[in-house]
C-alpha positions as CSV (number, residue, x, y, z in Angstrom):
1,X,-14.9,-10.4,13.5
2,X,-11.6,-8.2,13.2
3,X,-7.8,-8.0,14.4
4,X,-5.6,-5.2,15.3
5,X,-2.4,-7.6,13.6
6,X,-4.2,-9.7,11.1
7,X,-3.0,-10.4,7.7
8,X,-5.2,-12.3,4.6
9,X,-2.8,-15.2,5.2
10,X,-4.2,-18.0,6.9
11,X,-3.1,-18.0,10.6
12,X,-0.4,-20.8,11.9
13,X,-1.8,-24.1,12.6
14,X,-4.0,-24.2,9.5
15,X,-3.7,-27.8,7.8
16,X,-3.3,-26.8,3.9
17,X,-3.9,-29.6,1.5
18,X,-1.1,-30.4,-0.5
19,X,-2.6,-29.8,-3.9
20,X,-3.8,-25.9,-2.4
21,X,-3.9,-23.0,-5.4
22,X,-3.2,-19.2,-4.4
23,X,-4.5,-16.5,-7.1
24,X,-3.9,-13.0,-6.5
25,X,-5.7,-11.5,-9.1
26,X,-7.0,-14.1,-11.4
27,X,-8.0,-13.3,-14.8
28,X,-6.9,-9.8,-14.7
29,X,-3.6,-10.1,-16.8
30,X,-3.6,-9.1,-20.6
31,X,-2.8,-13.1,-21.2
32,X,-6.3,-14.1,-19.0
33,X,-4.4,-15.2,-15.7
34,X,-4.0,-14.1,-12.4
35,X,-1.2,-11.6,-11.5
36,X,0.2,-14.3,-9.6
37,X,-0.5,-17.4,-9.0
38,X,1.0,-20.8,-7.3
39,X,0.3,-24.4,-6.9
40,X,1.1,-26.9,-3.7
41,X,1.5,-26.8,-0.2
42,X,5.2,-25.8,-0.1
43,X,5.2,-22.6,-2.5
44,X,2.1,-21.4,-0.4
45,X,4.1,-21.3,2.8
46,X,6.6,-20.3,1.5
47,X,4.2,-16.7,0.1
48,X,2.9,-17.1,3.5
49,X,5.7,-16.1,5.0
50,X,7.3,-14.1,2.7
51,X,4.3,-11.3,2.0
52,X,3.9,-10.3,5.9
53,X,7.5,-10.5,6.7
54,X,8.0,-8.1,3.4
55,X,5.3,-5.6,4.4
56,X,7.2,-5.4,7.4
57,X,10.5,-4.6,6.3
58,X,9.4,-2.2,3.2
59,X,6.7,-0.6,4.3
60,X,7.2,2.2,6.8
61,X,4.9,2.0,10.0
62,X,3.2,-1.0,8.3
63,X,-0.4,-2.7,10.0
64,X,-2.6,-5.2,8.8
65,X,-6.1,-5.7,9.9
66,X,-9.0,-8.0,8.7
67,X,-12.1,-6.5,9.1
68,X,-14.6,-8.7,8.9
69,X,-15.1,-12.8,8.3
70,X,-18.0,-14.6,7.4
71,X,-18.7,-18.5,6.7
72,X,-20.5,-18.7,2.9
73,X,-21.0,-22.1,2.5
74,X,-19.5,-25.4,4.5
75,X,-16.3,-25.4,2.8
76,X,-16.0,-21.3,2.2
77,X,-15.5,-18.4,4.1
78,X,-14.5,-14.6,3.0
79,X,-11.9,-12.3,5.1
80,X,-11.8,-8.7,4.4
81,X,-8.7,-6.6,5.6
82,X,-6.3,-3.9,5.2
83,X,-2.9,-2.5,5.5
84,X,-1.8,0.7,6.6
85,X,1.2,2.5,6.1
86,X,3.3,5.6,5.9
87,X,4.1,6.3,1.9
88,X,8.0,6.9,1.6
89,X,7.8,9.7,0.1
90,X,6.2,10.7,3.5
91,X,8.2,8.9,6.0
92,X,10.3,12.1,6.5
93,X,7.8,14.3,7.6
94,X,6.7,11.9,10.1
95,X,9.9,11.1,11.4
96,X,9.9,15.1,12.4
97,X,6.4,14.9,13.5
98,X,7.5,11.5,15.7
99,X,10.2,13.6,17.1
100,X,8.9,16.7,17.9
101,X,8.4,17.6,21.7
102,X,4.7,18.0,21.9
103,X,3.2,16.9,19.1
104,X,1.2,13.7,18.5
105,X,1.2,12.1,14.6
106,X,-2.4,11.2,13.7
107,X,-2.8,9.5,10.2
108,X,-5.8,9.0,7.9
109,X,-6.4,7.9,4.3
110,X,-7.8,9.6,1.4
111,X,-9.8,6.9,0.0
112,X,-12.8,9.2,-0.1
113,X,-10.9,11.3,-2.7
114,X,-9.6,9.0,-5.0
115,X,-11.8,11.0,-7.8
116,X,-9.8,14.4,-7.5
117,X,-6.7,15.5,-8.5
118,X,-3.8,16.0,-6.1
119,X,-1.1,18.2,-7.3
120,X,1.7,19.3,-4.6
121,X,1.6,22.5,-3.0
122,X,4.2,24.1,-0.7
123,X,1.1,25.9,0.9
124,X,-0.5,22.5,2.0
125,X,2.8,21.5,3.5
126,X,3.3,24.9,5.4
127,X,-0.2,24.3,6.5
128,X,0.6,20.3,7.7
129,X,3.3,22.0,10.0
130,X,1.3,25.1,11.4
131,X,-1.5,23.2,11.9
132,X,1.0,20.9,14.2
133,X,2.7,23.6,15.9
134,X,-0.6,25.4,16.9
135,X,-3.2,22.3,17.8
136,X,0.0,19.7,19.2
137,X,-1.2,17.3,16.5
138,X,0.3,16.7,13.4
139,X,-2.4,15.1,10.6
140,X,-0.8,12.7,7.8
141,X,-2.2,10.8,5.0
142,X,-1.2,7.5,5.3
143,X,-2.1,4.7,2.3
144,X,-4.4,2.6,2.9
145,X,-5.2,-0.4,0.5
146,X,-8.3,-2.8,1.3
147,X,-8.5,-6.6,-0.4
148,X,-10.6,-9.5,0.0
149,X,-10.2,-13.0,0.3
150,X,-11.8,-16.5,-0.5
151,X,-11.1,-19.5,0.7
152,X,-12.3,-22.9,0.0
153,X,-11.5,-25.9,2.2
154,X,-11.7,-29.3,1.2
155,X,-12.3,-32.3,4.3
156,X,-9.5,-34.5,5.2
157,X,-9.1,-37.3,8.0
158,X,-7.1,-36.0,10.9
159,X,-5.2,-38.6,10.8
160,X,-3.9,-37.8,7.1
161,X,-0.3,-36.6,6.2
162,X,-1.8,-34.3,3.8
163,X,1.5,-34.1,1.9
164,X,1.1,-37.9,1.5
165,X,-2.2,-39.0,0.1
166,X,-1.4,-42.8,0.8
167,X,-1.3,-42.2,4.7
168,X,-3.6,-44.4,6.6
169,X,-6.7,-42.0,7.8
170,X,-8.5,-42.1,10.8
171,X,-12.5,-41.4,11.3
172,X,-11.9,-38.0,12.2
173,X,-12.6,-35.3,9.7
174,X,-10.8,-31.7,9.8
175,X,-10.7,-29.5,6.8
176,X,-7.9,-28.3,4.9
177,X,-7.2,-24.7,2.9
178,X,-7.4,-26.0,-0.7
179,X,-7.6,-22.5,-2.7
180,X,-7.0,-19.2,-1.6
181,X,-8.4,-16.1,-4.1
182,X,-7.4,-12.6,-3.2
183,X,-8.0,-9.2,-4.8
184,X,-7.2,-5.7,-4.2
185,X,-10.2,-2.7,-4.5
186,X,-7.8,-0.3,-5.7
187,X,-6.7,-2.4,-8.6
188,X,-10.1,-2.8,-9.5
189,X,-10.9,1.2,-9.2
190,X,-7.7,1.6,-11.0
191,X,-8.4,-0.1,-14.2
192,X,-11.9,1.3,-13.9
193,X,-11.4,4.4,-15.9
194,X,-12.5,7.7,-14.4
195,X,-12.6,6.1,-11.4
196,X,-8.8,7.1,-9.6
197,X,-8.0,10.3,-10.6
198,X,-5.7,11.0,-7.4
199,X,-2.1,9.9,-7.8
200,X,-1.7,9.4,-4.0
201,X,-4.2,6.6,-4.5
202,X,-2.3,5.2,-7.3
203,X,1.1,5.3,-5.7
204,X,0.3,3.9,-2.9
205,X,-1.3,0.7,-5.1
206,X,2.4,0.7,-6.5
207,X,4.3,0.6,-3.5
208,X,2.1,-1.9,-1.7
209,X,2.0,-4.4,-4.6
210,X,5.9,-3.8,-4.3
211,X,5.9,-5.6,-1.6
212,X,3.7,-8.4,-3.0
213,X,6.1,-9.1,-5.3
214,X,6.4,-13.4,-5.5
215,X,9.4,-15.0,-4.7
216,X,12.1,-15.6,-7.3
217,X,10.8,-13.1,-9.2
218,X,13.1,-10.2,-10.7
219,X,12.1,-6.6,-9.7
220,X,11.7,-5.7,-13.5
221,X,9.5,-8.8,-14.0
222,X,7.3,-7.9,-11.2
223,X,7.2,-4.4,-12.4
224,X,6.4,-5.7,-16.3
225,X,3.3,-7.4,-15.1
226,X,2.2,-4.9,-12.8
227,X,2.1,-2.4,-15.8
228,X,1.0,-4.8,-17.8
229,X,-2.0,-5.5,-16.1
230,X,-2.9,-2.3,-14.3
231,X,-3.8,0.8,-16.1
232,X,-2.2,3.0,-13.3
233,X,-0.5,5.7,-16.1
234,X,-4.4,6.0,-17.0
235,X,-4.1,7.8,-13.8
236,X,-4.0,11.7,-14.2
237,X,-0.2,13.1,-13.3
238,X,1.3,9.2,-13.7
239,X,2.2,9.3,-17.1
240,X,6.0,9.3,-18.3
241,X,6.5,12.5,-18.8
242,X,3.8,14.2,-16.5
243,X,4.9,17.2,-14.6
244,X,3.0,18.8,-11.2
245,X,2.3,22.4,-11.7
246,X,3.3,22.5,-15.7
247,X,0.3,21.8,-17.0
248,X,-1.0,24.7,-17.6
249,X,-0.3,28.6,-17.1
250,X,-2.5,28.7,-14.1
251,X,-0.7,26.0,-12.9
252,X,2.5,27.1,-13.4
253,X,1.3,30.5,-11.8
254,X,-0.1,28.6,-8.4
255,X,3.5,27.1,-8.4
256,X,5.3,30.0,-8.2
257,X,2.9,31.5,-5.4
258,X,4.1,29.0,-3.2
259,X,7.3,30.3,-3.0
260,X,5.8,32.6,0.1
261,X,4.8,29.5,1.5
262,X,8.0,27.7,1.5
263,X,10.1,30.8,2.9
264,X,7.5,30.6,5.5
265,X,7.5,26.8,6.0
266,X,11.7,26.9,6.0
267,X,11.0,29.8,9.2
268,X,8.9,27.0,11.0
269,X,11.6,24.1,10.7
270,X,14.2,27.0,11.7
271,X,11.8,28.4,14.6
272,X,11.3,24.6,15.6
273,X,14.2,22.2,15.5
274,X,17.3,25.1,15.5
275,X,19.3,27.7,12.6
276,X,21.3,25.3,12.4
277,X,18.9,22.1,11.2
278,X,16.6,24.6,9.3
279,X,19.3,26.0,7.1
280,X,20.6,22.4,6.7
281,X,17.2,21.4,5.5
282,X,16.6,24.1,3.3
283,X,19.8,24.3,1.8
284,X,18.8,20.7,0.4
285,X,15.2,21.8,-0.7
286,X,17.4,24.4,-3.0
287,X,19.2,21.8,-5.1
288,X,17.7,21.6,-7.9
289,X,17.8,17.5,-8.3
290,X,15.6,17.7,-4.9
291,X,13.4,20.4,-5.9
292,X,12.6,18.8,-9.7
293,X,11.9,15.7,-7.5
294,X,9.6,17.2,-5.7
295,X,7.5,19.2,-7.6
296,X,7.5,16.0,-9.9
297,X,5.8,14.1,-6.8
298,X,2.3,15.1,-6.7
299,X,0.9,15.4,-3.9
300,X,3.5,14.4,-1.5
């Protein structure tokens, strides 16, 4: 079965036994555990809320859909699903393509090329925004990451107040969430080496497990045990002091031939949206922070 505004979380309404684990992860961290993990029925709502409502506010056109559900046993079941979203480093070119008269934003992922590299190009942006200008649709790569879940349920009398084990029970029997397992493909491709080789892929990992960071938890702690347990500067072009384009003399050679590209990519924004936004925008491409930044971007 599948949902157009599903998430892994179990829906409302589901009874979760008070003693229910959550593992995101498990195992996969340089100490042997999970890359998070919690115990009890309060700290699981309280992730239950907190990762959808998150994915909402930080990331940019965000979606979630299960894909597909199936009952393993009498007490387990599986959900597959995904999220969708617009990488920031993206979100301004399709806030022009959202805005501009005529044109329709189509988005797809590049999961099917994890294994190459992706270096950026001004020519492959001039082409994003000729291709838009001739056909009426503009054609973005948005992230995609897809994760499983388990979940084992455990049966409890309906008339249990499964936060208080002494209740009194009645004969009827409903079951109750009592562990919750959930892992991520990409972080399994990503620590498989060889494997991710496309930056894009590996950023958008990063920004989506951004937004799975667990309550009262720091930002740099989060980000510690991210690195700690996924190899994503294994990654070609994500290591500390990797440069797009300066790898090589033939590198550095395709770099400057894009220079023709951007005069003629500025002409399109000018042509398009005024002299007046055009010089604006590509007045702010010439500083030099903003044009290190992007040439250190990859791909976007």
């Amino acid at each position: 079965s599948s949902s157009s505004s599903s998430s892994s979380m179990p829906p409302h309404g589901v009874t979760i036994a008070p003693d229910v684990t959550y593992a995101l992860e498990p195992g996969i961290a340089p100490d042997g555990d999970a890359l998070f993990s919690c115990d009890g029925a309060k700290a699981y709502a309280a992730i239950a809320r907190r990762f959808p409502r998150v994915e909402d506010d930080e990331l940019f056109e965000a979606s979630r859909r299960v894909t597909r559900a199936s009952i393993v046993s009498p007490s387990e079941a599986t959900v597959q699903w995904e999220v969708a979203f617009i990488p920031r480093k993206l979100k301004w070119v399709w806030e022009i393509g959202d805005a501009w008269v005529g044109v329709r934003v189509e988005t797809y992922d590049v999961l099917d090329r994890m294994g190459e590299l992706a270096r950026f190009s001004w020519r492959g942006l001039w082409l994003l925004f000729y291709g838009a200008a001739t056909t009426g649709v503009m054609r973005l790569p948005a992230a995609r990451v897809k994760g499983n879940a388990r979940l084992r349920f455990v049966e409890v009398d309906s008339g249990d107040d499964v936060s208080n084990p002494e209740a009194p029970t009645l004969a009827k029997k409903l079951l109750a969430l009592a562990r919750h397992v959930e892992t991520i493909e990409l972080v399994r491709c990503v620590n498989t080496p060889g494997v991710v080789r496309n930056k894009r892929v590996a950023r958008d990992l990063l920004e989506f497990l951004d937004a799975r960071k667990p309550p009262n938890t720091s930002v740099e702690t989060w980000e510690f045990r991210v690195e700690d347990s996924i190899r994503w500067r294994d990654v070609p072009g994500m290591g500390q002091f990797d440069v797009d384009g300066l790898e090589d003399e033939g590198d550095r050679a395709a770099v400057y031939g894009d220079v023709a590209a951007l005069l003629a990519f500025g002409t399109v924004v000018a042509l398009t949206f005024g002299v007046g936004i055009g010089g604006w925008y590509l007045r702010g491409l010439e500083h030099e922070r903003m044009m290190a930044e992007m040439l250190a971007t990859g791909a976007y």
